[in-house]
N, C-alpha and C positions, 0 to 999 in steps of 0.2 A: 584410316588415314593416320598418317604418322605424326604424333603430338612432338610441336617442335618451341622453343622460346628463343627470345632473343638474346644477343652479346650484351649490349646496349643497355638490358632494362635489368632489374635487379633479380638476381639467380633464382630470387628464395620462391619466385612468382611458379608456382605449377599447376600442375592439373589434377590434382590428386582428388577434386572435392566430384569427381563423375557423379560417385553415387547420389549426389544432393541434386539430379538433373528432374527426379519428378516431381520433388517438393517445391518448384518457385509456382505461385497462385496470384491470379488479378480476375478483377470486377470485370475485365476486358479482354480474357480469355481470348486468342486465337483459335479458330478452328483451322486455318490452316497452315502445312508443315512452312519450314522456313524457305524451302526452296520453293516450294508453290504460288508463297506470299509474293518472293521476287520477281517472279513470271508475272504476276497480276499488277504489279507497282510498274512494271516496265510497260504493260500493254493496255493501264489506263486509259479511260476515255474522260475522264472529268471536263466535267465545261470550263471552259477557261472565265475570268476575272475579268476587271474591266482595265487593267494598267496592264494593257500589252505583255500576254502570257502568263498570268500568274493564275493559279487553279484557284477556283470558285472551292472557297471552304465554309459549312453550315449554313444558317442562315440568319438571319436578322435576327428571329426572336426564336431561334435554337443554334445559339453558339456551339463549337463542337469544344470539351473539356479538354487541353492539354495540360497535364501535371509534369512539371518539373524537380527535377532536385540537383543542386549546384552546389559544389563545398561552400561556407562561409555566405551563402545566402539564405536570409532566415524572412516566413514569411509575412512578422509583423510589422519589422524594420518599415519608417516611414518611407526613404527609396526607393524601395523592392515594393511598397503598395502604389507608387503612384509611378512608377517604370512599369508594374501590368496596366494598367489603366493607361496609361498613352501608348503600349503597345498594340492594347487591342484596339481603340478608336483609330490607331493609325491606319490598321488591318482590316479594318470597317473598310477604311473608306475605298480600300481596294479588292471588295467581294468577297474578304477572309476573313470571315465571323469566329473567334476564337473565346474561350476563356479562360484566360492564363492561370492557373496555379501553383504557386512554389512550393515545394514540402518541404516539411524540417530536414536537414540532413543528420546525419546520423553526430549524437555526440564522442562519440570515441574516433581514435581515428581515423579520417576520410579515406583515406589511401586502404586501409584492411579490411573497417567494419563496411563501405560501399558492397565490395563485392560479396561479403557474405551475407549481408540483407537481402541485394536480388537473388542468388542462390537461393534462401530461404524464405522466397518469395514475402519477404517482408517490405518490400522498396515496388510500388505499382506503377512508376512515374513512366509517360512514353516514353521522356524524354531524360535519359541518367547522364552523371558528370562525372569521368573516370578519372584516378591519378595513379591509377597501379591497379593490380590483379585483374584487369578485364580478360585478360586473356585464357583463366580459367572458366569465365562466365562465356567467354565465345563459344567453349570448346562444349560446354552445355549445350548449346543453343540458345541461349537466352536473351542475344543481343543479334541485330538486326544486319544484314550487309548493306552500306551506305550507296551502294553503286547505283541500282537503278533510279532511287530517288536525287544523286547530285546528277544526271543524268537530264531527268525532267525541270531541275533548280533552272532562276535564272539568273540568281548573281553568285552563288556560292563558287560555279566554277572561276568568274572574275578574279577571286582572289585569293586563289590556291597556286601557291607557285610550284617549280619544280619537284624539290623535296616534297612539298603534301602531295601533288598526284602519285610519286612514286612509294610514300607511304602507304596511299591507300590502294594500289597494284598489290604489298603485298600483303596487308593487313586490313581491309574495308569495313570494319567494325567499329571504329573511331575516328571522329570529326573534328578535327580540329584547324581552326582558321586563324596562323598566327606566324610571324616571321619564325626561322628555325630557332630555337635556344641555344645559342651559342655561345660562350665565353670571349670576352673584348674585353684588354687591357685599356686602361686609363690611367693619365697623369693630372695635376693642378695645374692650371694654368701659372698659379704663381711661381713654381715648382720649376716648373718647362723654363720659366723665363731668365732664369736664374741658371741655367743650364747650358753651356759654349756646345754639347755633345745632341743636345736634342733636334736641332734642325738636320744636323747627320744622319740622326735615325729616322727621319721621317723620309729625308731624302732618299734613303739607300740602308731598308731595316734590315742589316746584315745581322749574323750571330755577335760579329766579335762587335758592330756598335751600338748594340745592345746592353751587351758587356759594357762597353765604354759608359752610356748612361749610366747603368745602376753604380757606378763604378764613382763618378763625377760626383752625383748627389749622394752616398756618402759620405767621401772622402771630405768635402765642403760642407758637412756636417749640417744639412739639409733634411735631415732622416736618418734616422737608428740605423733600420733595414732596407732595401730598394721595393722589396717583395715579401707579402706575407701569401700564405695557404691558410685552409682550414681542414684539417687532415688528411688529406690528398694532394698529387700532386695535378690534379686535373686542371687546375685555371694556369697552368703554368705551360704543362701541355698543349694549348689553347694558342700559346704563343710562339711554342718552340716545334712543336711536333714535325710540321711541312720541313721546316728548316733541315732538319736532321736526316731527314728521309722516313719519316713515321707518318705514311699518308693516308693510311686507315686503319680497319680494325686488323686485316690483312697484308700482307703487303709478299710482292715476289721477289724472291734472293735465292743468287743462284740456279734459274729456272725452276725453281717450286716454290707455289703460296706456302706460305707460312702465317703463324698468326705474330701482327709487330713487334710483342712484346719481349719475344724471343729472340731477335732480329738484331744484327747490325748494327742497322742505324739507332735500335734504342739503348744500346750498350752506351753508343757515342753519346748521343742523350743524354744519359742519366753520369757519363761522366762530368758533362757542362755542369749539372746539376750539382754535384758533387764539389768545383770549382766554386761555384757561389756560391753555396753553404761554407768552406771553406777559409774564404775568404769575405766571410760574414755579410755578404749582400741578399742570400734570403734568410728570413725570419728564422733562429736556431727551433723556435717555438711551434712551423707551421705543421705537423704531424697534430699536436694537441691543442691549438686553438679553434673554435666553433667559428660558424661564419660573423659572429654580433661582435666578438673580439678582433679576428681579422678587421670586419669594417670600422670599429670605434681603432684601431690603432690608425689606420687612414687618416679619420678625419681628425684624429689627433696630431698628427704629421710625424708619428713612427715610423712608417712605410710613405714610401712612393709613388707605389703603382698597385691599383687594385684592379681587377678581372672581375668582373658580371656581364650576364645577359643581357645580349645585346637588344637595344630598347627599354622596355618597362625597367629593369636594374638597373642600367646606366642612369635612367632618369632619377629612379631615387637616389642611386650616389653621387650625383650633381647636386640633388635638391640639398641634402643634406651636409654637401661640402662645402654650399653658399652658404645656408644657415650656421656652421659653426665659422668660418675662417674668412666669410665676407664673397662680393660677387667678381673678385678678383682670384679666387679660389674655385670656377668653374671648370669640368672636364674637359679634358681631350684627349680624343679616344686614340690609339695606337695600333700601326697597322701589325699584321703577324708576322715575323722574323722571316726572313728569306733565304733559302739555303739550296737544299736539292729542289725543292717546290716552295708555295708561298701557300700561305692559308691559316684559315683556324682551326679549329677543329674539326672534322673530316663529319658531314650531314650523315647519320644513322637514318635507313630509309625503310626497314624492316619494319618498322610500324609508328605509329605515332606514342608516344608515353603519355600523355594526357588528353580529353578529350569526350565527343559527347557520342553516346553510343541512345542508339532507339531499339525500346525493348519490344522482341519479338514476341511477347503474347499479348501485347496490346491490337486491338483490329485496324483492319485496313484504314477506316476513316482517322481516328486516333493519330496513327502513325503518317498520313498524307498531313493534317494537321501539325503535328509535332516536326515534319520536313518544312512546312512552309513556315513554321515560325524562324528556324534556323535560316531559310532561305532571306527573311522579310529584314533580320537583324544585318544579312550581308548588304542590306539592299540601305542607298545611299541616305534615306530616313531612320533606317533601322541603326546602322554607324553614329549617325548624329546621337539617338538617344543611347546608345552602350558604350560611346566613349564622354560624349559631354553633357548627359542627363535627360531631365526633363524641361522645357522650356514656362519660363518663368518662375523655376526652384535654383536652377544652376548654370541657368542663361538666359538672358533676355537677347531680345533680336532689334540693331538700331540700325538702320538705314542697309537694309538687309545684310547686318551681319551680326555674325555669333558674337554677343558679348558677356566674357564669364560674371557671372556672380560671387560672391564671397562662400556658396556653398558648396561651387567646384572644385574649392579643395580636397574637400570630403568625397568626391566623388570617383570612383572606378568602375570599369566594365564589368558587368554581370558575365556578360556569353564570352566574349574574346577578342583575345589585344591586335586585332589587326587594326593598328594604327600607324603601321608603315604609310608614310605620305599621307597621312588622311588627307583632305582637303575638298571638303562640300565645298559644291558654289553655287548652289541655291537653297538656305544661304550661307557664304562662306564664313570664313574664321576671322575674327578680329587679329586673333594671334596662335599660333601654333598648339597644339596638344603636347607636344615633345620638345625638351630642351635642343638645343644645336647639337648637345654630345648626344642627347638619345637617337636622336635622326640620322646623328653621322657613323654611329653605330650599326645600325642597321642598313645603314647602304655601304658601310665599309662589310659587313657580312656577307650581300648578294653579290659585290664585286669580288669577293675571293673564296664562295660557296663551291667545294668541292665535296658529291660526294663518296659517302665512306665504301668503302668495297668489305661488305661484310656478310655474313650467314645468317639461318636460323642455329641454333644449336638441339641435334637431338633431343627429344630428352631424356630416352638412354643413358647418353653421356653427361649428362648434366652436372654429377659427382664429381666427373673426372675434371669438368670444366672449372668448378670454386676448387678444385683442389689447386689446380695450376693457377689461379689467380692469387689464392691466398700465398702459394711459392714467390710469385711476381712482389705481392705488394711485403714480405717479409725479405725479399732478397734489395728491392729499388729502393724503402726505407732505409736499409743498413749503409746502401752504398751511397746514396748522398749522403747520409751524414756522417760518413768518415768512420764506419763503424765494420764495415767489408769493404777489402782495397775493389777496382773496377773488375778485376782480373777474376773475382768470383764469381763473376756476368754468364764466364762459359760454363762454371761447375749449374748455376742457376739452369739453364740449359738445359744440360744436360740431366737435371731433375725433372727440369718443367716437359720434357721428352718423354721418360720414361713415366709421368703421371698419367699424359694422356696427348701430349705432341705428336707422339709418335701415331698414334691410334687417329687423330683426327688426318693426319698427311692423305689420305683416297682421299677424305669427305672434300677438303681444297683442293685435291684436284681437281674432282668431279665438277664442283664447285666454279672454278675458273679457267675448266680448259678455254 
């Protein structure tokens, strides 16, 4: 089978480690191959539960042992010891005898040292938490296909929107249950209000009244710069892309896919860009500032308009915009520029980039165990305690409803942020999980989720691929900032062609006849 990776995820990720496919080892040994396992997960007969469809897991006084390992959960942490213990009594009480265990994660980085622990079979956990390189441990076998088991699930599939099913069509090794990551523009509400041009852009978010805001709160000397980056121009893109005509990672001109960044419409793109650097409305600094500088000139009111993910980011650049500047200084979120198309940034569906993968040499019971914890967390008890704790540590319950505690501040989801609309009602929320901007965030996402039209990439070609990206990001740097006039866009081209343009033009054909 042809080893292939994604546009989307970072080049450096390969498969190079084959040779390390005999050495990963566990207490829980599989005897059978991967594809056999998944024949027998689809054609289970397990007894069912007693809470309408949920599989009968171990028993009373033989729990079945799930190990876990999650970045940034450690398992002496006083939360993480009394978040297993209300998971399992919960899981009691619905016929699914567990006992949960956390493992240390690895101290070096999560994102590297992960996948070479399971590689080297030093990581036994059913149940692993990916944030990069699984796609070498796939290509082992060492991680599990999620399909038959969300299959049997009975709430996971509830809350898998479009993008995750079509992730996991084409990538079924990672589970992740969480609105898309996507980039959303934000202003101050003190900011906006002070602003004769803002209800313009909300009305009718064209390119040029776009322009006109950043343009306003300058000039009114409201802010340094309208927009800051942190060394890319990705949250910017987030805004303008659709506008331009940059609708994916691909896009067709002239009757042939091509790949965007070669295109047209990114020429047009990256001259707008070049216009406000020019005229000093993005950040002269945003190539070399990190994201902690980006966000502290925000809340210092250098900048304007700051770009995060939508949900959980949004929330904390609210939190943190009321805490320095007052609650008059709360977000609002900003729709994406309108142009040839509207949108954010274009849903990458090639796989999920983060996420929980069940490892394939743990046994059958194991791995039915470690599916039904993931299923128990989607399930409307399970939500309660992964996004608002444990009750009587981080909430108490008054006249049937959630009322936080003082330690729900300190409190976040173990498993994942799908906290789109939460809203139990037995029993409900005193008051929301999510600010008004994190909320409106995210359903400003689902209302203009388009997604990307993009490939695997050989990987063959893989070389050829960082080579023409590293062209892209040395030729789009020079030209915003006035450093290559636009018109070297076509010489760019015509490199970015002969690197490896030209050689991928079949693969988009084939691709998108």
């Amino acid at each position: 089978m042809k080893k292939t990776r994604s546009v989307a995820m970072m080049m450096a990720i390969a498969f190079t480690a084959v040779s390390l496919a005999g050495c990963a080892s566990s207490s829980k040994k599989s005897t059978t191959a991967p594809a056999e396992t998944e024949s027998k997960a689809e054609e289970s007969t397990v007894a069912l539960g007693d809470a309408g469809g949920r599989k009968a897991i171990g028993k009373k006084d033989e729990p079945v042992e799930v190990k876990v390992v999650i970045k940034d959960v450690f398992p002496d942490e006083e939360d993480v010891v009394s978040l297993s213990k209300a998971i399992e009594e919960k899981m009691a009480a619905h016929g699914q005898y567990i006992k949960l265990t956390f493992e240390e994660p690895p101290a070096d980085s999560y994102k590297t040292a992960m996948p070479i622990a399971v590689m080297n079979g030093e990581v036994d956990a059913d149940l692993i938490y990916f944030q990069g390189g699984d796609q070498a441990v796939s290509a082992q076998g060492l991680i599990e296909d999620w399909t038959p088991y969300i299959k049997e699930a009975k709430y996971i599939p509830t809350l898998m929107d479009e993008s995750n099913i079509e992730k996991m069509k084409n990538y079924p090794y990672l589970l992740w249950l969480a609105p898309p990551r996507v980039s959303t523009p934000a202003i101050r509400s003190d900011i906006a209000a002070q602003l004769s041009t803002y209800d313009a852009l909300v009305a009718d978010p064209t390119v040029d009244n776009y322009y006109a805001m950043f343009q306003e709160m300058v000039q009114k000397g409201l802010v340094k710069y309208a927009i800051d980056m942190d060394g890319s121009l990705d949250r910017l893109n987030s805004i303008f892309n659709h506008a331009f005509g940059v609708t994916g990672t691909c896009v067709e001109e002239d009757g042939k896919w091509i790949f965007s960044k070669a295109s047209k419409a990114e020429k047009e793109k990256l001259a707008f860009y070049a216009k406000l650097y020019a005229n000093g409305l993005l950040d002269p600094e945003f190539l070399t500032d990190t994201w902690d500088v980006m966000e502290q000139k925000f809340y210092d009111g250098k900048t304007g308009i700051i770009c995060g993910t939508a949900g959980g980011v949004i929330q904390v650049y609210n939190t943190k915009s009321v805490q320095t500047n007052g609650k008059e200084a709360e977000l609002l979120v900003l729709p994406p520029a309108k142009g040839v198309s509207q949108s954010y940034t274009s849903i990458d569906v090639t796989k999920e980039g983060r996420g929980f993968a069940l490892n394939a040499n743990s046994d059958d019971e194991h791995k039915q165990a470690a599916a039904a914890l993931l299923d128990f967390m989607a399930s409307p008890e399970g939500r309660i305690l992964d996004k608002v704790g444990v009750e009587g540590k981080q909430y108490t319950i008054e006249d049937n409803t959630i009322v936080f505690t003082d330690a729900f501040a300190g409190w976040w989801a173990r498993f994942w942020d799908t906290t789109n609309h939460f809203n139990p009602e037995n029993p409900s929320l005193k008051e929301p999980v999510l600010s008004a901007a994190a909320q409106d965030s995210l359903d400003k996402v689902k209302e203009y989720m388009v997604l990307d039209h993009n490939l695997l990439i050989p990987e063959e070609m893989a070389a050829q691929w960082d080579a023409m990206n590293n062209l892209y990001n040395e030729y789009a740097s020079d030209i915003v900032r006035g450093e290559r006039p636009i018109d070297d866009f076509d010489k760019f081209v015509q490199e970015w062609n002969k690197a490896g343009g030209d050689a991928f033009e079949p693969i988009l054909a084939e691709k998108f006849k």
